[in-house]
Jmol script that loads the backbone (N, CA, C; Angstrom):
load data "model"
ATOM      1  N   UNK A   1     176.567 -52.694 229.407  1.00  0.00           N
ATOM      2  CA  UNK A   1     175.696 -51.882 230.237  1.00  0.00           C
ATOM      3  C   UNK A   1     175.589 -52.550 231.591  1.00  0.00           C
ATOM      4  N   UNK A   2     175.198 -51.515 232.311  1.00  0.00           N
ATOM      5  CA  UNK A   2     175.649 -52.434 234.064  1.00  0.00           C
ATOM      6  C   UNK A   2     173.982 -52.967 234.366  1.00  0.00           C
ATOM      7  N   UNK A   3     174.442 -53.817 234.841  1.00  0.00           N
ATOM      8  CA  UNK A   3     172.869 -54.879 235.348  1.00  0.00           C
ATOM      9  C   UNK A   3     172.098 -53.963 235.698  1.00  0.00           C
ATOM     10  N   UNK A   4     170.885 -54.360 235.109  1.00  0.00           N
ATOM     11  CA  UNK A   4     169.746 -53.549 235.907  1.00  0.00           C
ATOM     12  C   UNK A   4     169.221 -52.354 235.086  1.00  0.00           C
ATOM     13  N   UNK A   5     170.192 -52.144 233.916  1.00  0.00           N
ATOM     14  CA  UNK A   5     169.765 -50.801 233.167  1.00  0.00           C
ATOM     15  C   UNK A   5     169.099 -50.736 232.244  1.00  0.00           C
ATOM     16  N   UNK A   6     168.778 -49.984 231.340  1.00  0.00           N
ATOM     17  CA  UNK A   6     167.617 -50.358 230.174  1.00  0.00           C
ATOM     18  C   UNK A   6     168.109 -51.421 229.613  1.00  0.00           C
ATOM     19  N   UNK A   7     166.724 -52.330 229.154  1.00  0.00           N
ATOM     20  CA  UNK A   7     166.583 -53.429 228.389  1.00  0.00           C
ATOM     21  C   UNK A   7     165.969 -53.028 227.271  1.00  0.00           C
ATOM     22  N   UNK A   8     165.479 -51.944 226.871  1.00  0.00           N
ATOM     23  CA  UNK A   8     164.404 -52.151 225.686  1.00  0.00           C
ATOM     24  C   UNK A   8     163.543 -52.400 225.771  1.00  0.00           C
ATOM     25  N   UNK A   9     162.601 -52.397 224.374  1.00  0.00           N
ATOM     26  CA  UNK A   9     161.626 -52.357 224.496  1.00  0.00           C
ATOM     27  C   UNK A   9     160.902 -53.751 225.162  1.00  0.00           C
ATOM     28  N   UNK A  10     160.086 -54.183 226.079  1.00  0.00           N
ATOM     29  CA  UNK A  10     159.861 -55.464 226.454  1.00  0.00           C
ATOM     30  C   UNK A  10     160.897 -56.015 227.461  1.00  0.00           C
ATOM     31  N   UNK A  11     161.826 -55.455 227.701  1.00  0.00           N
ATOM     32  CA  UNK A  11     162.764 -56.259 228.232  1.00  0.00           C
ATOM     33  C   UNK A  11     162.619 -55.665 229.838  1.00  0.00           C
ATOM     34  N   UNK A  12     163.113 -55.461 230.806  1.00  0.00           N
ATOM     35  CA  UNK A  12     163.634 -55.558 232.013  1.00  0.00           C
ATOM     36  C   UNK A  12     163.225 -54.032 232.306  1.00  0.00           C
ATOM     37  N   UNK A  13     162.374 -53.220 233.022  1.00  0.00           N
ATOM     38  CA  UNK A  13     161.984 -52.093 233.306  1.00  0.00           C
ATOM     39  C   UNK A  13     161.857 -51.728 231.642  1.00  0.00           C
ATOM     40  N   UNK A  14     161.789 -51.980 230.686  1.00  0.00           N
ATOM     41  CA  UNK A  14     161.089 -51.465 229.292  1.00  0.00           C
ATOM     42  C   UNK A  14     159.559 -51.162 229.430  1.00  0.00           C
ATOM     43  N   UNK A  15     159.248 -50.954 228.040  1.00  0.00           N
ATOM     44  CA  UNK A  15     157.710 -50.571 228.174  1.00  0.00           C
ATOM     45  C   UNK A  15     157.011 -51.944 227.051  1.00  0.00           C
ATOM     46  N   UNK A  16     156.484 -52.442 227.414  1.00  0.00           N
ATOM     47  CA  UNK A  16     155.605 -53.766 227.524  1.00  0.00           C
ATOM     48  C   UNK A  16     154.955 -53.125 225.924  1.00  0.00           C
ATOM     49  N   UNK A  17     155.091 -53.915 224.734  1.00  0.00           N
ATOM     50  CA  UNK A  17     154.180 -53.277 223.568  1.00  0.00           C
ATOM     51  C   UNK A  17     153.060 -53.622 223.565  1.00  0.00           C
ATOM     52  N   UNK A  18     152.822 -54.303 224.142  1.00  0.00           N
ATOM     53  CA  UNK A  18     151.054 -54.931 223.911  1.00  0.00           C
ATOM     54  C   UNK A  18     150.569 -54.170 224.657  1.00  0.00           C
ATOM     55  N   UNK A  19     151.024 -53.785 226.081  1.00  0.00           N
ATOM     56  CA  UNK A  19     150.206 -52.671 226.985  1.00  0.00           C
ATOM     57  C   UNK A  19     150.220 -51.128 225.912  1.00  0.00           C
ATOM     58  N   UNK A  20     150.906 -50.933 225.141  1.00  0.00           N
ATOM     59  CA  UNK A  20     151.541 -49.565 224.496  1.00  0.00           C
ATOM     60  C   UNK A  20     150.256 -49.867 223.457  1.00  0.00           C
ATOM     61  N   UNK A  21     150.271 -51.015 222.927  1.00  0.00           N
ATOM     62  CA  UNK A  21     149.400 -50.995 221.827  1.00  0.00           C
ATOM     63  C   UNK A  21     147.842 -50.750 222.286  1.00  0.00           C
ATOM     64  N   UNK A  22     147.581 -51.820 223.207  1.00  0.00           N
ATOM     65  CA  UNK A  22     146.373 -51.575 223.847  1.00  0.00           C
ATOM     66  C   UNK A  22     146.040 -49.994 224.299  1.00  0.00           C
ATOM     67  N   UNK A  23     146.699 -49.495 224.880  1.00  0.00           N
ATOM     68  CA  UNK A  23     146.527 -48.542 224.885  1.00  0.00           C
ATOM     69  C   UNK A  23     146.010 -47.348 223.781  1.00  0.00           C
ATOM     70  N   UNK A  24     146.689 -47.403 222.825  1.00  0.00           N
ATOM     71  CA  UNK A  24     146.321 -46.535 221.597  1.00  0.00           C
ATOM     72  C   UNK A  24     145.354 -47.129 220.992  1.00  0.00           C
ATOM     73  N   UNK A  25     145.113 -48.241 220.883  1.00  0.00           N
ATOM     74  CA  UNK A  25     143.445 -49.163 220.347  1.00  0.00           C
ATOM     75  C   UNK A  25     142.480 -48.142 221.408  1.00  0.00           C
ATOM     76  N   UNK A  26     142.683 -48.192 222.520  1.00  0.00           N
ATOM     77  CA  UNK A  26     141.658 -47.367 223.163  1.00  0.00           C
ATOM     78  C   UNK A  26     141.469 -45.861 223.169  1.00  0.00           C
ATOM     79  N   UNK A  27     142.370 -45.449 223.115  1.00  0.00           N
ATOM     80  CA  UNK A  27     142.339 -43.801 222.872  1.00  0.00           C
ATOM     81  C   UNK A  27     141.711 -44.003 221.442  1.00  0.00           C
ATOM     82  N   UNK A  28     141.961 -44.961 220.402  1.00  0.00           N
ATOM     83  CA  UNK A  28     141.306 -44.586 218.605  1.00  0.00           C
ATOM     84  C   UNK A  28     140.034 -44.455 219.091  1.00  0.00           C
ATOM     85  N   UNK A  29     139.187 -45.868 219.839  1.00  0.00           N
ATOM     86  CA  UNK A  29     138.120 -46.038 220.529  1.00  0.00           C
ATOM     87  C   UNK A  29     137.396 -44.732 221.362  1.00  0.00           C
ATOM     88  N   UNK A  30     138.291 -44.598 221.847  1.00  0.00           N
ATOM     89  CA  UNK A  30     137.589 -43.356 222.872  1.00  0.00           C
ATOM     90  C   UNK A  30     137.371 -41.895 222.204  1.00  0.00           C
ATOM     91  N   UNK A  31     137.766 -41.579 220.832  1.00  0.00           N
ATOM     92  CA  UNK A  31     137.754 -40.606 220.045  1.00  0.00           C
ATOM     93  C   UNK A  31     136.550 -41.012 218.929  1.00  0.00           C
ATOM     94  N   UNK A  32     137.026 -42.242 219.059  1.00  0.00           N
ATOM     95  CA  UNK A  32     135.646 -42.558 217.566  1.00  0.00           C
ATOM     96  C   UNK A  32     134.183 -42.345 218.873  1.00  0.00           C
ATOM     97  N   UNK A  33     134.247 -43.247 219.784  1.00  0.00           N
ATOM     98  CA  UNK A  33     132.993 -42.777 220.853  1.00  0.00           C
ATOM     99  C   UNK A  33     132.620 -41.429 221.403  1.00  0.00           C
ATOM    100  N   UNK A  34     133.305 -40.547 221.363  1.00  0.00           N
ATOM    101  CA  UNK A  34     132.855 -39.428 221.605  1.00  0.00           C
ATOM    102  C   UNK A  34     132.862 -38.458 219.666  1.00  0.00           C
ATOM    103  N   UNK A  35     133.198 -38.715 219.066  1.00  0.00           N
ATOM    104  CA  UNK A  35     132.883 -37.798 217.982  1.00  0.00           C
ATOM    105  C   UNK A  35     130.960 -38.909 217.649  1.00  0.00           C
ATOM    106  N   UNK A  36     130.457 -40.180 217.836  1.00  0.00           N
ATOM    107  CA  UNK A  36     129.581 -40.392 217.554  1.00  0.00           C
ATOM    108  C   UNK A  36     128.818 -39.939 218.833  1.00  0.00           C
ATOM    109  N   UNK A  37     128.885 -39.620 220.087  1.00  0.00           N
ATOM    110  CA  UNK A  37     128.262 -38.810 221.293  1.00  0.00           C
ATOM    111  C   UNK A  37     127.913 -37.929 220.875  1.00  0.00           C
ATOM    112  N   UNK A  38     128.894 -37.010 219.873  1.00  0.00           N
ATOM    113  CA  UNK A  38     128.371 -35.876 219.567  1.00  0.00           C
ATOM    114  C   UNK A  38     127.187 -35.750 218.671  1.00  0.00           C
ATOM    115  N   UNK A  39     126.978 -36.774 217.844  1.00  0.00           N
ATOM    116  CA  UNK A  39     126.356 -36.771 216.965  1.00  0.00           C
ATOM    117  C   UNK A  39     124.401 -37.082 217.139  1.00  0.00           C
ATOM    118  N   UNK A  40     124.427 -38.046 218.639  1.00  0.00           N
ATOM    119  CA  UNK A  40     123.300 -38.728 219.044  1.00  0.00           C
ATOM    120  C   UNK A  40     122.628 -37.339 219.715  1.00  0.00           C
ATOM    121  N   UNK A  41     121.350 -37.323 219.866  1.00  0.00           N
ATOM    122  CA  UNK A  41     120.141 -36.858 220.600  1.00  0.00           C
ATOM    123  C   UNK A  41     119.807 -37.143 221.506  1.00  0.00           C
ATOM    124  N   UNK A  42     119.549 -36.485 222.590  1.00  0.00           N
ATOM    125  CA  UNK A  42     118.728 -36.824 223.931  1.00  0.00           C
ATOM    126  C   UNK A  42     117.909 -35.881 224.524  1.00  0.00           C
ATOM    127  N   UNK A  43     116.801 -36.657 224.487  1.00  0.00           N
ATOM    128  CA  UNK A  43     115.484 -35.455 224.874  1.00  0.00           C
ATOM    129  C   UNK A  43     114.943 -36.020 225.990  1.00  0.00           C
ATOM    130  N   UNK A  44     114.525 -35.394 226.774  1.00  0.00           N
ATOM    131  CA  UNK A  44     113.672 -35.396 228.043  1.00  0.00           C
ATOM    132  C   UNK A  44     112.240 -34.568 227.853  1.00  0.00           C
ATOM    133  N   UNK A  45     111.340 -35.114 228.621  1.00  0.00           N
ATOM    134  CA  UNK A  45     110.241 -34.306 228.281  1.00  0.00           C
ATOM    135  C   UNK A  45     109.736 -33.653 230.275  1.00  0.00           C
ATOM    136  N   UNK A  46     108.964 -32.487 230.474  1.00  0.00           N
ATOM    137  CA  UNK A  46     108.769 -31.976 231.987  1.00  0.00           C
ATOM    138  C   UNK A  46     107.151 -31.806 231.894  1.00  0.00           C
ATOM    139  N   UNK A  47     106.407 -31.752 232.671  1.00  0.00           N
ATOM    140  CA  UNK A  47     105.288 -31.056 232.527  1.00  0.00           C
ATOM    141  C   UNK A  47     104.218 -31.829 231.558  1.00  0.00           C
ATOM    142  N   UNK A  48     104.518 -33.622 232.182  1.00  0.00           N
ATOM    143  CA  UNK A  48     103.740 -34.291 231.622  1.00  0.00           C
ATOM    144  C   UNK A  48     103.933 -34.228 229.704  1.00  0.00           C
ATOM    145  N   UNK A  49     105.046 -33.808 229.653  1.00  0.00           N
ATOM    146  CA  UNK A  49     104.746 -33.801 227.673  1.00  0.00           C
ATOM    147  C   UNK A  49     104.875 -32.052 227.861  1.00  0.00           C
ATOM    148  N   UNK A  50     104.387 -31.023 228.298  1.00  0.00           N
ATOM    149  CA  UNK A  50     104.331 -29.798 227.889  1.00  0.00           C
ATOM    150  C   UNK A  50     105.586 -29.258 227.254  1.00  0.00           C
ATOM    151  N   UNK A  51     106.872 -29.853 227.882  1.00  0.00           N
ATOM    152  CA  UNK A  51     108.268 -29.250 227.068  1.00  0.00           C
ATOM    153  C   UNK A  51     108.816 -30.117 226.898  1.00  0.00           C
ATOM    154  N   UNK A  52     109.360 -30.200 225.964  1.00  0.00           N
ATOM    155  CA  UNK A  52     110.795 -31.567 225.408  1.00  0.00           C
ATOM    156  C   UNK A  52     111.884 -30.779 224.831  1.00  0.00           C
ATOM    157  N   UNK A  53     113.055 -31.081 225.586  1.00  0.00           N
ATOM    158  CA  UNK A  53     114.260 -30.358 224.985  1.00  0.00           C
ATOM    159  C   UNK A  53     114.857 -31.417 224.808  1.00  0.00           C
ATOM    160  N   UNK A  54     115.657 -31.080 223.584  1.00  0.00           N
ATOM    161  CA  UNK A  54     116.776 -32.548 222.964  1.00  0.00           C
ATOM    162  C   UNK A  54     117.968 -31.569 223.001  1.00  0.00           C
ATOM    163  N   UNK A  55     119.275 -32.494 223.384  1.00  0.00           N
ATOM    164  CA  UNK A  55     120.321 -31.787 223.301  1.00  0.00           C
ATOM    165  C   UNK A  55     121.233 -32.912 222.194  1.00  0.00           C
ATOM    166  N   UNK A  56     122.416 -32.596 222.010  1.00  0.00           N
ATOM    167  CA  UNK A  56     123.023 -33.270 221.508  1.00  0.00           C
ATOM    168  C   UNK A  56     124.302 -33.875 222.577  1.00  0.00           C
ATOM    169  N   UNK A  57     125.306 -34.637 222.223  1.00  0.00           N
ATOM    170  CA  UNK A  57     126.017 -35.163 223.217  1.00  0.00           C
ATOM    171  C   UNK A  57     127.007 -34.001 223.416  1.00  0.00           C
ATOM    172  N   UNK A  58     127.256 -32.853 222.729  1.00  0.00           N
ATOM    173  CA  UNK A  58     127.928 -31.966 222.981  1.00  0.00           C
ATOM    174  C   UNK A  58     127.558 -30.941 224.191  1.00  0.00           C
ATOM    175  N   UNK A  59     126.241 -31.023 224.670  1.00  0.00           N
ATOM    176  CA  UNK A  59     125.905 -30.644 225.724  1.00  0.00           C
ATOM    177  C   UNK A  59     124.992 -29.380 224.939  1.00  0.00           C
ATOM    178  N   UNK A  60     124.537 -29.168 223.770  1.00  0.00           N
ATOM    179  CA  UNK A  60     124.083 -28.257 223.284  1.00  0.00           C
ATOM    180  C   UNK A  60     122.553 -27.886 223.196  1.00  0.00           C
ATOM    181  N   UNK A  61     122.003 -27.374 223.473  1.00  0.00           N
ATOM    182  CA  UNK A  61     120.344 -27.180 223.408  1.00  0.00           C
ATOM    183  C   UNK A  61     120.391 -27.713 221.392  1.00  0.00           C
ATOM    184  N   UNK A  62     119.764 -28.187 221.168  1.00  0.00           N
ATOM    185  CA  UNK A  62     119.186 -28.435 219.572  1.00  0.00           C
ATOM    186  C   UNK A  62     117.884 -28.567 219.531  1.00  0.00           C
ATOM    187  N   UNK A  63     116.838 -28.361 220.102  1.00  0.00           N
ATOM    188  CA  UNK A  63     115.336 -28.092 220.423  1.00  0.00           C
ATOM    189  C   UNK A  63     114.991 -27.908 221.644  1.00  0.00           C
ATOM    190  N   UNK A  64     114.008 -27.016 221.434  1.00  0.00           N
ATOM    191  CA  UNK A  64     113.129 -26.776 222.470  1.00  0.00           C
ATOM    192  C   UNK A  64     111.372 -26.972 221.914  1.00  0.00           C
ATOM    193  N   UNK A  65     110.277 -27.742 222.579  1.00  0.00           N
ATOM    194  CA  UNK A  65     109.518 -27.628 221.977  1.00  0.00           C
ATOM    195  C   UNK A  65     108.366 -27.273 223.112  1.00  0.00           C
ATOM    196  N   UNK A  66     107.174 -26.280 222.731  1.00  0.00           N
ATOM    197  CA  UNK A  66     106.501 -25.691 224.075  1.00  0.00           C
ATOM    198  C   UNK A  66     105.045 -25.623 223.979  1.00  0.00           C
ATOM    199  N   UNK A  67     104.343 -27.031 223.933  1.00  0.00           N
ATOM    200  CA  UNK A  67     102.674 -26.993 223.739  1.00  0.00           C
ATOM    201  C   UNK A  67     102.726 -25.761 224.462  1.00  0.00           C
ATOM    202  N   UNK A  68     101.799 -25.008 223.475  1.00  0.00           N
ATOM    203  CA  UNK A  68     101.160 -23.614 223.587  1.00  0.00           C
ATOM    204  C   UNK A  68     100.202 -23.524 225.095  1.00  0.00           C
ATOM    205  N   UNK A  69      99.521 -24.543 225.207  1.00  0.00           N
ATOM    206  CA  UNK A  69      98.344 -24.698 226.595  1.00  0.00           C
ATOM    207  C   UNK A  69      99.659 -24.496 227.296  1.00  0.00           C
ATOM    208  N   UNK A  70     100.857 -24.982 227.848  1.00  0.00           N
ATOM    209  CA  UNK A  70     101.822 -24.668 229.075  1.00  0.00           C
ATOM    210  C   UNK A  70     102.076 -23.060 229.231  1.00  0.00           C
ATOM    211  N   UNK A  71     101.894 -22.102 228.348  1.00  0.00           N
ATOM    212  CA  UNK A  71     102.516 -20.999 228.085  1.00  0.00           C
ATOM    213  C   UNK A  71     100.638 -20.098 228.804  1.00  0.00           C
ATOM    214  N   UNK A  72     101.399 -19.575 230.051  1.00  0.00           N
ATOM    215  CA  UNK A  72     100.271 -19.044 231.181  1.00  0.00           C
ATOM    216  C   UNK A  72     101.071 -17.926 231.383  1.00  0.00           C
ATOM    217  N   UNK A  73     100.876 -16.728 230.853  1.00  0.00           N
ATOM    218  CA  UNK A  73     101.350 -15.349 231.335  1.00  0.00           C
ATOM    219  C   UNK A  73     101.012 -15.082 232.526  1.00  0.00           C
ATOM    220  N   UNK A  74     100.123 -15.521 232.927  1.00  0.00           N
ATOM    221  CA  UNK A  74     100.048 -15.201 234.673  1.00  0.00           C
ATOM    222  C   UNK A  74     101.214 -16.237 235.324  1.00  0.00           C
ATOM    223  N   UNK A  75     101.685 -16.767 234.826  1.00  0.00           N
ATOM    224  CA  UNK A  75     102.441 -18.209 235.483  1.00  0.00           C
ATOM    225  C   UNK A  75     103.636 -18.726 235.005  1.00  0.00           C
ATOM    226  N   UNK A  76     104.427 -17.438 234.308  1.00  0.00           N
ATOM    227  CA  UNK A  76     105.759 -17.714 233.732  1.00  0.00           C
ATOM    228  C   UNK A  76     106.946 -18.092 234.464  1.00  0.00           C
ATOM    229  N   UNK A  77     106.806 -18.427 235.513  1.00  0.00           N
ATOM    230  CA  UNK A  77     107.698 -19.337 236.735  1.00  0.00           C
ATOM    231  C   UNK A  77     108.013 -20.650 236.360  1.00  0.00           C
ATOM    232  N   UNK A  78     106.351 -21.156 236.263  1.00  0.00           N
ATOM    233  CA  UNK A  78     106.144 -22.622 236.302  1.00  0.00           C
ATOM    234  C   UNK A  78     106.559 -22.915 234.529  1.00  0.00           C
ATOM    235  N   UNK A  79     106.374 -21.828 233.323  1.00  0.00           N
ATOM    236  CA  UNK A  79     106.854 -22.763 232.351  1.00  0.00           C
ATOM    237  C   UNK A  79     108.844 -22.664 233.023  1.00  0.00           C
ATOM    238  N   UNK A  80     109.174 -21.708 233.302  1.00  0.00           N
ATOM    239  CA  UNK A  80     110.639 -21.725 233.137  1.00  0.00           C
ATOM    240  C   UNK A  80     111.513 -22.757 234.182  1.00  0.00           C
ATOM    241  N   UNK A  81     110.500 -23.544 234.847  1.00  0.00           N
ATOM    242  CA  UNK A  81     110.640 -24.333 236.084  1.00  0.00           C
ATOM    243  C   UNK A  81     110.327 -25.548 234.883  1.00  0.00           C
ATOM    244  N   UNK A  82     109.371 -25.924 234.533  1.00  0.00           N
ATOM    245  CA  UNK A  82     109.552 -26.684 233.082  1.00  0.00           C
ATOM    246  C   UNK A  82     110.865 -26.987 232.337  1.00  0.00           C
ATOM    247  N   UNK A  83     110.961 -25.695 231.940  1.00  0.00           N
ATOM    248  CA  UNK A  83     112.131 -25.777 230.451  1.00  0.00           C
ATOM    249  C   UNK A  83     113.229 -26.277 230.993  1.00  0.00           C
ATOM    250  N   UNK A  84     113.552 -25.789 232.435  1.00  0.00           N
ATOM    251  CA  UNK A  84     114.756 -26.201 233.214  1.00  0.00           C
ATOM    252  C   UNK A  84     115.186 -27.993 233.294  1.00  0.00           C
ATOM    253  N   UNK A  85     113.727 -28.248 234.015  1.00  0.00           N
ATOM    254  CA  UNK A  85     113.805 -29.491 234.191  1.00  0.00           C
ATOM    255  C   UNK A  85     114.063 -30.648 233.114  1.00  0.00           C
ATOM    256  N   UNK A  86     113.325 -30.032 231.977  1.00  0.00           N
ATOM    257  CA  UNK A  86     113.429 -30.366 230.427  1.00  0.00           C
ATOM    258  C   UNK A  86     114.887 -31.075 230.264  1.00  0.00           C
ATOM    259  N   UNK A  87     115.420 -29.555 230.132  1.00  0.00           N
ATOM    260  CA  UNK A  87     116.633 -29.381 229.590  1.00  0.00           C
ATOM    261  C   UNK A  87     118.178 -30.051 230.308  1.00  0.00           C
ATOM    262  N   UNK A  88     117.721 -29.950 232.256  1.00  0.00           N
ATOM    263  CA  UNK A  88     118.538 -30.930 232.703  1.00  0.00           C
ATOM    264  C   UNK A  88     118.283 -32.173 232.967  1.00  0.00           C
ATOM    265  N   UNK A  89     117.328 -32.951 232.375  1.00  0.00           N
ATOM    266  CA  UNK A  89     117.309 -34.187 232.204  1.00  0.00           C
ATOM    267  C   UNK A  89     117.769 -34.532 230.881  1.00  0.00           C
ATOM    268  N   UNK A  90     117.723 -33.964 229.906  1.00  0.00           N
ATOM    269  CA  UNK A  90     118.450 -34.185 228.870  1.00  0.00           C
ATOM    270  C   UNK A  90     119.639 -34.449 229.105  1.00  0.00           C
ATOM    271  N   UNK A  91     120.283 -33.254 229.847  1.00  0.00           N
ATOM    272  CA  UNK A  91     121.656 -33.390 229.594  1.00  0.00           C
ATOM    273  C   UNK A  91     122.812 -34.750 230.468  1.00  0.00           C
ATOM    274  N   UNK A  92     121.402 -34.716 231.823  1.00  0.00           N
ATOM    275  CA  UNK A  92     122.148 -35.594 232.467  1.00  0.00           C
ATOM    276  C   UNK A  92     122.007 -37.326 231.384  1.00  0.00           C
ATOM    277  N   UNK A  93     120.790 -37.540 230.790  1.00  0.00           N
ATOM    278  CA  UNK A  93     120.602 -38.184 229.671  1.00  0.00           C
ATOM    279  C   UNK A  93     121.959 -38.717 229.317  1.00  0.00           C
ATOM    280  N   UNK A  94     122.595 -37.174 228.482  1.00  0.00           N
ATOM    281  CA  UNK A  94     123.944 -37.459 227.660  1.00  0.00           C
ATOM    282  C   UNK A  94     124.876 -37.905 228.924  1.00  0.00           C
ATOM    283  N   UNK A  95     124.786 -37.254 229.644  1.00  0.00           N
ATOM    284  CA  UNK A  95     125.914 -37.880 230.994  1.00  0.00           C
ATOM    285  C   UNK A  95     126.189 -39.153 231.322  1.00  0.00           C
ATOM    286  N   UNK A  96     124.961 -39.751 231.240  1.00  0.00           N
ATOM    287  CA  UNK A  96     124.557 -41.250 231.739  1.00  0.00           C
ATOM    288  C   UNK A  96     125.215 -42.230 230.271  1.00  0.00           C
ATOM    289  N   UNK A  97     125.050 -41.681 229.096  1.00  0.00           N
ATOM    290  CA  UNK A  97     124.865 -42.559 228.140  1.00  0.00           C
ATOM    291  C   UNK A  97     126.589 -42.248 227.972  1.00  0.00           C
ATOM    292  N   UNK A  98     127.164 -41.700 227.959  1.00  0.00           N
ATOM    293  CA  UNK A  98     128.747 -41.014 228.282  1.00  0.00           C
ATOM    294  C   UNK A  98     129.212 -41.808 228.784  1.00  0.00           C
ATOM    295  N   UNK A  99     128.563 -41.915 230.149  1.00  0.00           N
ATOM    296  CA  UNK A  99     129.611 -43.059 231.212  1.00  0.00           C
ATOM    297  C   UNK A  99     129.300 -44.447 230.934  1.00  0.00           C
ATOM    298  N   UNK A 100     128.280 -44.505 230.296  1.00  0.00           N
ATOM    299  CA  UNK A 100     127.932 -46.171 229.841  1.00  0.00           C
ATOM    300  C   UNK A 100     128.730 -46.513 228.950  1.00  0.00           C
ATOM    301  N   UNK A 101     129.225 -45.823 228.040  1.00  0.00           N
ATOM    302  CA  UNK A 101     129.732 -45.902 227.172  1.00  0.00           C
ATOM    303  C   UNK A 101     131.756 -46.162 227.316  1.00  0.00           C
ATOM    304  N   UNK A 102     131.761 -44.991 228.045  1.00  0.00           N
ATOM    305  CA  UNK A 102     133.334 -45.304 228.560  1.00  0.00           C
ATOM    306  C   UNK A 102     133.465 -46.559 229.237  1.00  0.00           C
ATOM    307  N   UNK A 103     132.828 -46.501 229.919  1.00  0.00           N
ATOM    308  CA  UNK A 103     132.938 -47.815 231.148  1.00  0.00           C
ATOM    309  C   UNK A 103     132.762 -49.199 230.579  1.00  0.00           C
ATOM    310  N   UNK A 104     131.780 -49.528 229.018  1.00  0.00           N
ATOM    311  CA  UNK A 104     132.066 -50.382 228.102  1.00  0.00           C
ATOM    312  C   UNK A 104     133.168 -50.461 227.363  1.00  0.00           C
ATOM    313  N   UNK A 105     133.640 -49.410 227.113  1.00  0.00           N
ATOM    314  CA  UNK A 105     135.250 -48.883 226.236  1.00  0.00           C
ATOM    315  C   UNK A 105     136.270 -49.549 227.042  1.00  0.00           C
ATOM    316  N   UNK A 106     136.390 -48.686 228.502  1.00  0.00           N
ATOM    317  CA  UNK A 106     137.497 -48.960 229.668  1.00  0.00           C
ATOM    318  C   UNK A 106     137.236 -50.658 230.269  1.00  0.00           C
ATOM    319  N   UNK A 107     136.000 -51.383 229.749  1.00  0.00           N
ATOM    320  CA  UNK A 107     136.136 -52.334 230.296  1.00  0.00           C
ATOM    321  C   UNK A 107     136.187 -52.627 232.035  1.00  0.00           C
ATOM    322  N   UNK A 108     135.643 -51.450 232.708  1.00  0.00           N
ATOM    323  CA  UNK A 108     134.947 -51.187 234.129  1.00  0.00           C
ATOM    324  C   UNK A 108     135.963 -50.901 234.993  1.00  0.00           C
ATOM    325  N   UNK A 109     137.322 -50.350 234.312  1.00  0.00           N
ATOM    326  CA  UNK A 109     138.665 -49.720 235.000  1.00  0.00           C
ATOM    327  C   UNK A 109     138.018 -48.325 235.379  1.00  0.00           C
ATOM    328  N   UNK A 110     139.117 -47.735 236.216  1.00  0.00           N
ATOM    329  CA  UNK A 110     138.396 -46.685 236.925  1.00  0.00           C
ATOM    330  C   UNK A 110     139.522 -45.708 236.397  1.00  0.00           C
ATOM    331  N   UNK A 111     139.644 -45.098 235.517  1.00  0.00           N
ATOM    332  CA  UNK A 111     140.596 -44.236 234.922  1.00  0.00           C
ATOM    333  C   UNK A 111     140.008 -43.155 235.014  1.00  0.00           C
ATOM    334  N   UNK A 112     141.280 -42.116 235.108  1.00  0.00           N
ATOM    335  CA  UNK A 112     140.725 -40.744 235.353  1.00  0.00           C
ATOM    336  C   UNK A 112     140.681 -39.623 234.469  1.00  0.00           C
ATOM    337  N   UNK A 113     139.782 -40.240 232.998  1.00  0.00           N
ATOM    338  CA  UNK A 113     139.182 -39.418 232.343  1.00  0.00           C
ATOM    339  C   UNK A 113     138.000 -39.617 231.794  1.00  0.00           C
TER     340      UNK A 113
END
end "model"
wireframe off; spacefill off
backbone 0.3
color backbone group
């Protein structure tokens, strides 16, 4: 073979196995961490305690809960200005605990997934 051409695996422009391996250790990693994401809870509460929504890491509403005193028929703005806030602090919750999590996985590389 003329100089310079494939070497194989490890060898001379080859593909490095320990980088190959490492690699798939982290993708097992990054699948086992997100099927247990899915599994965890995150609730936020708005309105001093009046609403708490928990989502799951799937991004899913899984409660809503609505002390009765918040619920003002003259004033159904302010609960749905509530539930909102509730519900996107939850989720950013899962967001935060997501990237903590990769970024412990990735070891503080900046990869683009």
């Amino acid at each position: 073979m003329a100089k310079g051409g494939f070497q194989g695996f490890g060898g001379r422009g080859g593909i490095n196995m320990n980088v190959l391996k490492q690699a798939q250790k982290m993708q097992e990693d990054l699948l086992k961490m997100q099927a247990e994401m899915e599994q965890q809870a995150f609730s936020a509460s708005a309105g001093g305690g009046a609403v708490t929504a928990v989502v799951n890491g799937k991004h899913e509403l899984v409660s809503l809960d609505i002390d009765p005193e918040a619920v003002d028929p003259d004033d159904v703005e302010m609960l749905c200005d509530m539930i909102k806030a509730a519900v996107n602090e939850a989720m950013r919750t899962a967001d935060a605990k997501m990237s903590e999590n990769m970024s412990r996985l990735t070891g503080g590389l900046n990869l683009p997934f």
